[in-house]
C-alpha positions, 0 to 999 in steps of 0.5 A: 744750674739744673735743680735736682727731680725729686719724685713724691709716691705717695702723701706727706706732710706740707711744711716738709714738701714745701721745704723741699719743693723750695730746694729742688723740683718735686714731683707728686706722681704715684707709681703707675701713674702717668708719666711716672716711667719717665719722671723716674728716668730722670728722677735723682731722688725718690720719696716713698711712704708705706705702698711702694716698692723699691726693687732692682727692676725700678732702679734699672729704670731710675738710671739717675737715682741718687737718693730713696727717702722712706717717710717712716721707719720699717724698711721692708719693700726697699730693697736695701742691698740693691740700692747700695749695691748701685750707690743709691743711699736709703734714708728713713726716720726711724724714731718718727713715729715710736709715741704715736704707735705706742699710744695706739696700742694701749687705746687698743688694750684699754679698749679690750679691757675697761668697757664703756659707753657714752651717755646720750640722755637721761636715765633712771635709776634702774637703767643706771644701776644696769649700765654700771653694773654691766660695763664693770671691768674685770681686772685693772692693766696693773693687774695684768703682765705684759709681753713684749716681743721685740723691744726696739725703739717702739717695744721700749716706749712701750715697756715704760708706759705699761710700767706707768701703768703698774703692769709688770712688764716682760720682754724678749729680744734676739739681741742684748739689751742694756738694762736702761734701755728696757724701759722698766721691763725685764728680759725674759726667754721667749718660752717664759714670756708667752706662757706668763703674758696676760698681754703679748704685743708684738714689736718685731721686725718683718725681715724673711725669718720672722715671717709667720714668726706667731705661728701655731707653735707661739699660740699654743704657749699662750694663756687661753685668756691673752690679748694679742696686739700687733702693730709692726707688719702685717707678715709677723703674724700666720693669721689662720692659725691666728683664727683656729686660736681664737676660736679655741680659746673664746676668751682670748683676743687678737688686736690687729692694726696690721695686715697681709695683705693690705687692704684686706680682702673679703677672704681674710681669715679673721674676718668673722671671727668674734674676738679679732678686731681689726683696724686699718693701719692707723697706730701712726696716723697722728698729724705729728707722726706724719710730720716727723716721718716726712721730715725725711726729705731733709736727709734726701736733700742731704744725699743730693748736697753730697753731705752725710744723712742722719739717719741712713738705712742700716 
């Protein structure tokens, strides 16, 4: 009996290729790549991760595709309808990496608040009366009001850890959420959730109408003193008229682990400016996010039985 071809873009975790490597042929070959136009002529399944693109023009090219496995949550370059629409199932893990990302924002937010250094030798007295009083930070996180934009599984997870923290937490959503999943926050209308934010971190989705959804309008309500997260897409956020707030408002900042594009290029608006901060698309980087994301391959070899996945794209 034929095994299935199942075709790896892009990096997972071993335990997890193995295991499907011990199911069925697996293929590591990123798009572009020679041999990549074949191997998806034949391919029955398709693993991705955050880089590539699933469009009608490559499922045209995959006549035998069964089966697209997304090792992460968002599902943005997946082109979901199209899959459907040629009987391609879409499979993703979409609570893989919630801890991860949430932890990140608050190392980010710790960062911005409590200044520190380490000690590489010894001091006397007056120099260590001076690094103390130069590293006192000003306010504590449970004096600061937390926003949150978004609370899905992500904007949740973080509403209970600001809540640990004793921050009072504010959240808006476009949907309705029941009062035990809000994580200790309290649903707010956006009006009031950007102008009473000491700290706005942002968990919305990147579909087309929340592109550039923080535009000038959003940061213009904010407190010229916010701290501004972003860890969902890169697109949520229009960043030149992020750079024109930060400039204005020199006691704001902007903490930003996604982009558009990525990687960034020399041009990019906040490149220079000096409270924007950026890093390199690493909130999930955690050995056990990535296991949990590339545990996908058990729902692709799901689809390839012909049985249901556990989670299917919405």
């Amino acid at each position: 009996m034929n095994r299935p071809l199942v075709v790896q873009t892009e990096e997972l975790d071993d335990d997890a290729a193995e295991w499907l490597g011990e199911r069925c042929d697996l293929v590591r070959c990123g798009v572009g790549e020679p041999g990549f136009s074949a191997l998806l002529r034949r391919a029955s399944g398709l693993l991705v991760r955050t880089y590539t693109n699933v469009n009608s023009a490559m499922l045209d090219a995959a006549p035998n595709l069964r089966v697209v496995g997304r090792a992460g949550v968002g599902l943005d370059r997946i082109d979901v309808a199209a899959c459907r629409a040629q009987h391609v199932e879409v499979v993703h893990t979409p609570d893989a990496n919630s801890s991860a990302v949430a932890e990140y924002v608050f190392a980010l937010l710790l960062d911005a608040t409590r200044p520190r250094v380490f000690l590489d030798g010894a001091l006397d007295e007056p120099a260590w009366r001076q690094v103390r009083g130069e590293l006192g930070a000003p306010k504590q996180l449970c004096q600061l009001r937390l926003g949150i934009l978004g609370l899905g599984r992500i904007g949740r997870r973080v509403a209970t850890i600001g809540t640990a923290f004793g921050m009072e937490v504010l959240a808006h959503d476009h949907r309705h959420v029941a009062e035990a999943a809000r994580g200790g926050a309290r649903m707010t209308p956006l009006g009031a959730l950007l102008e009473q934010s000491d700290v706005l971190t942002i968990h919305i989705d990147p579909r087309p109408e929340n592109h550039g959804f923080v535009g000038r309008r959003v940061l213009e309500a904010l407190r010229e003193s916010v701290i501004v997260i972003n860890t969902s897409r890169g697109v949520i956020v229009d960043h030149h008229a992020l750079a024109d707030f930060l400039r204005a408002n020199p006691g704001a900042q902007a903490l930003l682990d996604v982009h558009d594009p990525e990687p960034i290029r020399p041009d990019h608006p906040l490149l220079g400016v000096p409270n924007a901060h950026l890093s390199p698309h690493i909130a999930a980087a955690t050995a056990l996010a990535n296991a949990n994301m590339s545990w996908v391959v058990r729902d692709v070899w799901k689809v390839l039985c012909g049985e249901t996945p556990e989670s299917a794209a919405p």
